[in-house]
VEXLUMGU-218117 format. One line per 3 residues: number of its first residue (from 0); their letters; for each residue x negated, y, z negated of C-alpha. Coordinates in pm, 1 decimal. Layout:
REM residues N
NUM) A) X,Y,Z; ...
This chain:
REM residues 288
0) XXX) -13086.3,9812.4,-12385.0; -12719.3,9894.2,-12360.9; -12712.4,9831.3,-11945.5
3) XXX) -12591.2,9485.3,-11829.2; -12822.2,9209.7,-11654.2; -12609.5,9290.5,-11331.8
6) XXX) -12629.3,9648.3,-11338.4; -13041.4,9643.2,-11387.0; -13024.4,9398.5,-11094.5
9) XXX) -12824.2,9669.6,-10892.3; -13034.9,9994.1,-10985.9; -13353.2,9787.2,-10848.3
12) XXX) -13192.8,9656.1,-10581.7; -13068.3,10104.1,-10503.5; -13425.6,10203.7,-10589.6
15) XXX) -13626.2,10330.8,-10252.9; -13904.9,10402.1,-10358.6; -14165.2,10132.7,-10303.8
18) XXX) -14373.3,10166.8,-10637.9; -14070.1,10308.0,-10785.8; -13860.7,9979.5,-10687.8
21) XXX) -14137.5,9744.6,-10841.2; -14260.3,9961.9,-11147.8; -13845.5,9954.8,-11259.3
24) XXX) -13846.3,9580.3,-11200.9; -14124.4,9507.3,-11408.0; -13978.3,9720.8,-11696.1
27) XXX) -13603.2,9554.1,-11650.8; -13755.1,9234.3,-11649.5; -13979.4,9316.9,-12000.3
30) XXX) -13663.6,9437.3,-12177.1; -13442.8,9104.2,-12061.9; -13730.8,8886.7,-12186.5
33) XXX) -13767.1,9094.4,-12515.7; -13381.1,9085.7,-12537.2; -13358.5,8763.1,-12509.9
36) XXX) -13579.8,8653.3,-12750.4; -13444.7,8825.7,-13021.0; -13093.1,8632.5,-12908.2
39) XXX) -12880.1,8900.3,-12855.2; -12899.3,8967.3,-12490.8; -12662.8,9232.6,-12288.1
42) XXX) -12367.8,9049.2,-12104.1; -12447.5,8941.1,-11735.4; -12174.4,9198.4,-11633.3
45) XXX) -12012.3,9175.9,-11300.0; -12193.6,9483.8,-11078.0; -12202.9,9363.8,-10732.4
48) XXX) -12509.7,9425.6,-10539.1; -12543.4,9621.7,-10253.2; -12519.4,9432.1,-9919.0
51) XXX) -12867.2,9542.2,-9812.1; -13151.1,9694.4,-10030.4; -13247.2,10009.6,-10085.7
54) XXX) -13589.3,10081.1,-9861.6; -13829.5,10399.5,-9827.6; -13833.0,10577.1,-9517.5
57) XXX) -14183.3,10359.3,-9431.9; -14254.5,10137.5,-9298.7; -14104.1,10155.8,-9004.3
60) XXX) -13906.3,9824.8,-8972.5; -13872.3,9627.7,-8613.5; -13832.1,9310.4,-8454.2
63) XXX) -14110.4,9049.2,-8561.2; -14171.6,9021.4,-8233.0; -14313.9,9400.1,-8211.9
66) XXX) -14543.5,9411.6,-8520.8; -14898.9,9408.1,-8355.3; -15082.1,9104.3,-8466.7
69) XXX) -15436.8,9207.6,-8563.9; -15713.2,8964.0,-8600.1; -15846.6,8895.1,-9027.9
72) XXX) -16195.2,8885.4,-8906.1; -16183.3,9277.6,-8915.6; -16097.2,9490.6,-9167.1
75) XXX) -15829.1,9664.2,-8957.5; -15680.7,9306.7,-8960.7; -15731.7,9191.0,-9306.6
78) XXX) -15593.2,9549.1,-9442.0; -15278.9,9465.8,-9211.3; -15254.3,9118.9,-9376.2
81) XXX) -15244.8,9225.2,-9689.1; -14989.8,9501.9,-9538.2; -14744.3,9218.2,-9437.7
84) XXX) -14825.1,9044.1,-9774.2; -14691.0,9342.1,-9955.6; -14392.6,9356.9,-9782.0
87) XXX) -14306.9,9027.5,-9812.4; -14359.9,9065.1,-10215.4; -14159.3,9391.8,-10195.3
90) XXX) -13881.2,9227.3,-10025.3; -13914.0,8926.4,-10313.7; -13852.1,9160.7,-10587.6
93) XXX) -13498.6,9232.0,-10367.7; -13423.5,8888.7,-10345.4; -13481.3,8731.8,-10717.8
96) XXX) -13268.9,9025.6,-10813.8; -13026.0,9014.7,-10555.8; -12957.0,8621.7,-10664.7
99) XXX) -12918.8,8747.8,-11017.9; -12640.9,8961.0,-10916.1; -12482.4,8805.8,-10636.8
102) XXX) -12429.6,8491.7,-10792.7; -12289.8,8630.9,-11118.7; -11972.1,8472.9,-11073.4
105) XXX) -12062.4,8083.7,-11008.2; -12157.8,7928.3,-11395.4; -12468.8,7896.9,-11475.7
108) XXX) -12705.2,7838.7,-11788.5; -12868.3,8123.2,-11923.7; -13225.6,7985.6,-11839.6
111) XXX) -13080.8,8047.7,-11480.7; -13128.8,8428.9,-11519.9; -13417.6,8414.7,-11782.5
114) XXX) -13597.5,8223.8,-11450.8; -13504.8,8475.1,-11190.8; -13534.1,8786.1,-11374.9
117) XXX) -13897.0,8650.7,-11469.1; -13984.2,8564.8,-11076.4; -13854.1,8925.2,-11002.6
120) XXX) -14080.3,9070.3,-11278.8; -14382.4,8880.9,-11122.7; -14338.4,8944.6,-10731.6
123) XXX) -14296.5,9374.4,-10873.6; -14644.4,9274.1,-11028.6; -14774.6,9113.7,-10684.7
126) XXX) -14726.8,9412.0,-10492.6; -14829.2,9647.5,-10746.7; -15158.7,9467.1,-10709.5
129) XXX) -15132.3,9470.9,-10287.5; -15051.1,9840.2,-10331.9; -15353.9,9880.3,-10531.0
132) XXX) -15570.5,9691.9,-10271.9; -15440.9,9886.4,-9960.2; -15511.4,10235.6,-10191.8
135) XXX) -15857.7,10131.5,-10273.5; -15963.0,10060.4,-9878.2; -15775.0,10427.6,-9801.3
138) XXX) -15448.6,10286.4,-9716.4; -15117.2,10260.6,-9850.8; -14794.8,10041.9,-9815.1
141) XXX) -14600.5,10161.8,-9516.3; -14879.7,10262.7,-9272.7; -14819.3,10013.1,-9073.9
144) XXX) -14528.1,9882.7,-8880.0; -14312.7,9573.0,-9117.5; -14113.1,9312.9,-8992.7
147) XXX) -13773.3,9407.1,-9007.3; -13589.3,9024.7,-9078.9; -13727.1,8950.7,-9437.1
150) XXX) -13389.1,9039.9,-9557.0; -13191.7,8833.0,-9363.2; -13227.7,8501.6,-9559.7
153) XXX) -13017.7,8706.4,-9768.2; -12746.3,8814.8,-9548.3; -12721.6,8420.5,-9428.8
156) XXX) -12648.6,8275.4,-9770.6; -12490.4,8571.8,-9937.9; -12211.6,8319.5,-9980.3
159) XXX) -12355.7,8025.3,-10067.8; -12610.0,7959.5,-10431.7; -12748.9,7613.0,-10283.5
162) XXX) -12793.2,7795.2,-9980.8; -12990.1,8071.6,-10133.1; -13187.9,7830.8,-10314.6
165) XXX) -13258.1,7604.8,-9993.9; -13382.4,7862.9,-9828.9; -13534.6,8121.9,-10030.4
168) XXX) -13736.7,7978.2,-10272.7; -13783.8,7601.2,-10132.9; -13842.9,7701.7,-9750.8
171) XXX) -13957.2,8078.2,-9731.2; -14147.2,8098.3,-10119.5; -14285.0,7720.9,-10022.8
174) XXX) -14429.9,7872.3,-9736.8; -14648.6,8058.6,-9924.4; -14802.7,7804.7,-10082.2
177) XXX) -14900.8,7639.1,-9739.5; -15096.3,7957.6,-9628.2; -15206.1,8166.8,-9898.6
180) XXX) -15516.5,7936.5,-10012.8; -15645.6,8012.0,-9649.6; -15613.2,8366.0,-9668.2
183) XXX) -15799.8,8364.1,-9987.5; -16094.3,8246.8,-9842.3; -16049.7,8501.3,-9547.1
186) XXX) -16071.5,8800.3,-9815.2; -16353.2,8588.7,-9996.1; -16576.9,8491.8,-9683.8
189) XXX) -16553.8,8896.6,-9631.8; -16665.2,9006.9,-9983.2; -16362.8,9152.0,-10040.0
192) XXX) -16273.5,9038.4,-10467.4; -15990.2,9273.8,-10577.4; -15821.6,9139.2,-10256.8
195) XXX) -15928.2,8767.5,-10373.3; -15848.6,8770.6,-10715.7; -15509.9,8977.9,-10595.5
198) XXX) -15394.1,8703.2,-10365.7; -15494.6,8392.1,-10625.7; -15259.8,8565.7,-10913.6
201) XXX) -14976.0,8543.9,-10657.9; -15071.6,8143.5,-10548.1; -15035.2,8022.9,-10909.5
204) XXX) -14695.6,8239.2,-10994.4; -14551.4,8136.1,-10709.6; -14563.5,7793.6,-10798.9
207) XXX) -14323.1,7833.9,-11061.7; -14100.1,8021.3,-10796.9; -14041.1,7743.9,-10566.8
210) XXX) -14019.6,7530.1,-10880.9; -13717.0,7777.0,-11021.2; -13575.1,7670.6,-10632.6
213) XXX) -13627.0,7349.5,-10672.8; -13474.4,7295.7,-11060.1; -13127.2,7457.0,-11016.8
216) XXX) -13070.2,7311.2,-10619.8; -13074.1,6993.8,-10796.3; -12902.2,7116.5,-11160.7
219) XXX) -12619.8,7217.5,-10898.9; -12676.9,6931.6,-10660.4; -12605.0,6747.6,-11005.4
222) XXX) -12297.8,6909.6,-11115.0; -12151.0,6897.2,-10783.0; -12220.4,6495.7,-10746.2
225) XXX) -12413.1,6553.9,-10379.8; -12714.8,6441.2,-10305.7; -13013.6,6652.3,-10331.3
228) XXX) -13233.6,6553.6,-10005.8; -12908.9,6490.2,-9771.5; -12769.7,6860.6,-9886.9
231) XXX) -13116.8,7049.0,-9874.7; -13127.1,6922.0,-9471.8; -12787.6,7031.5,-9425.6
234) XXX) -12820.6,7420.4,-9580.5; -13182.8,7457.8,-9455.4; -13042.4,7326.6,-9076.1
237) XXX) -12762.4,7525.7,-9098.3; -12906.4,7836.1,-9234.5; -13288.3,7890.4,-9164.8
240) XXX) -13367.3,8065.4,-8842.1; -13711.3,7939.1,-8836.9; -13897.0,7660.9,-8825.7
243) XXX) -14094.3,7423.5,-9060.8; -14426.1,7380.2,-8981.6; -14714.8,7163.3,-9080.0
246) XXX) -14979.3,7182.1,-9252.5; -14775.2,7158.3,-9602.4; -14958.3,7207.4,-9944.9
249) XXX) -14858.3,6911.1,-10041.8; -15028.6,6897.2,-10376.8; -14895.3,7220.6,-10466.9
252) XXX) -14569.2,7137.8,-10338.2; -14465.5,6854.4,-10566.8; -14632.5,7052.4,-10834.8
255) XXX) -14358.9,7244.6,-10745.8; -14086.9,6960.9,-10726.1; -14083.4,6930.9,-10402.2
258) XXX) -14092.3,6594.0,-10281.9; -14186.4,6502.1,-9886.7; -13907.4,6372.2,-9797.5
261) XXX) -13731.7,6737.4,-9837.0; -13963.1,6875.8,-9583.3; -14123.0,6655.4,-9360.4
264) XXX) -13791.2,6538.0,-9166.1; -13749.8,6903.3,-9098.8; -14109.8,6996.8,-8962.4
267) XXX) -14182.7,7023.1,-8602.8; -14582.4,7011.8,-8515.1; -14798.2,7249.5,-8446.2
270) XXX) -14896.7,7296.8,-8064.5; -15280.1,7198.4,-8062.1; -15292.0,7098.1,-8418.6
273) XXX) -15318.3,7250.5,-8743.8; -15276.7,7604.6,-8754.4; -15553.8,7805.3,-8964.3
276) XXX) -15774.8,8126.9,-8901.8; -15670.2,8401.2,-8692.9; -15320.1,8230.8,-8597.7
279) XXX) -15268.7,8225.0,-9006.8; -15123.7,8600.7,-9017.1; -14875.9,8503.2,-8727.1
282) XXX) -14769.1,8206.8,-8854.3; -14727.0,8316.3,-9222.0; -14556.7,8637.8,-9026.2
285) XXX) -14308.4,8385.2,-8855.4; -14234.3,8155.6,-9172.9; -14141.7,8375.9,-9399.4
């Protein structure tokens, strides 16, 4: 493997192709592993990333506010959750590498990387197994309409590792954890077991995600003396366009590291209580 870390972080982030972006990620991320346990890994390199993924020509992307919400009690609507599901993996592949690469300059441990490029590897595997679902019902990633903001989580910390961590993996990734043991039992109350075992494979990885968040916001919290809690209200008030919103997984949370106090002073209630069945799609839509 002669290419740098940085430079396999930039061809998947210039990749279009949907399968093509997540069948190269899963490779790049076998070689780093296999590289790095032998203990001669390539340099980290200095490549910047582009400022905005490559994408394929579909889905078409729009305003959150224009992608139809569809009801899971049909299969018209669970086919478009797991749609939105694989677009929100899909642009999680972009994002683990695009911290890889972005951040190249600020000083980190290796394990930093090793962490990240593993996450990336994982989310390329989670929507290789959406794909799969969507092709087996007929379908196939960009029939439908996507939301067209995933990215910009990105585009708001560019400039700022705590705030990519804040945000990323401790809101948007802890999100997921909140909603996606509800949509499992949509997919299993229907019968539907590649889509069930599909969407439990990506609840227990993405533990470890928001746990990756969680370790190196406070490694860097650390090193820079500030306070871990105070400074995760700050960045996530200051850079998160949406809102936090009860009910939290809270077991799976501090599985996760994530301790209550991070995000219950930033949650605002649900209107007419908990939010669950055919609201889930919307809300999971909205949070992440």
């Amino acid at each position: 493997m002669s290419a740098t870390l940085t430079e396999m972080a930039v061809e998947v982030l210039s990749t279009a192709d949907a399968r093509g972006k997540a069948t190269l990620a899963r490779a790049h991320a076998a070689a780093w592993a296999a590289a790095r346990s032998t203990g001669a890994p390539p340099p980290l390199g200095t490549m910047r990333p582009p400022d905005s993924p490559a994408r394929p020509a579909l889905p078409r992307l729009v305003d959150p506010r224009e992608v139809p919400r569809r009801r899971p009690g049909s299969a018209e609507g669970r086919a478009a959750l797991l749609h939105a599901i694989a677009h929100i993996e899909l642009n999680a592949v972009d994002l683990h590498w695009d911290i890889v690469a972005r951040f190249a300059h600020v000083k980190m441990p290796g394990s930093f990387h090793d962490d990240w490029v593993a996450a990336a590897g994982e989310e390329a595997g989670h929507f290789l197994l959406l794909d799969d679902c969507l092709a087996a019902g007929g379908r196939r990633y960009g029939d439908l309409d996507a939301h067209a903001g995933l990215w910009q989580a990105a585009s708001d910390t560019a400039h700022d590792l705590l705030a990519r961590l804040a945000v990323v993996p401790m809101v948007l990734e802890a999100r997921g954890l909140d909603v996606t043991p509800a949509m499992i039992g949509i997919f299993r109350d229907a019968g539907e077991a590649r889509a069930v075992e599909a969407l439990e494979t990506i609840y227990r990885e993405e533990v470890s995600h928001v746990a990756y968040g969680a370790k190196w916001f406070n490694f860097l919290c650390g090193r820079a003396d500030r306070d871990p809690r105070e400074t995760f209200h700050e960045l996530v008030r200051a850079h998160f366009r949406g809102r936090t919103k009860p009910p939290f997984n809270e077991a799976k949370r501090a599985e996760a590291g994530l301790p209550p106090d991070f995000y219950w002073p930033l949650a605002e209630p649900v209107a007419g209580g908990e939010a669950s069945g055919p609201a889930l799609s919307a809300g999971f839509r909205a949070n992440r």
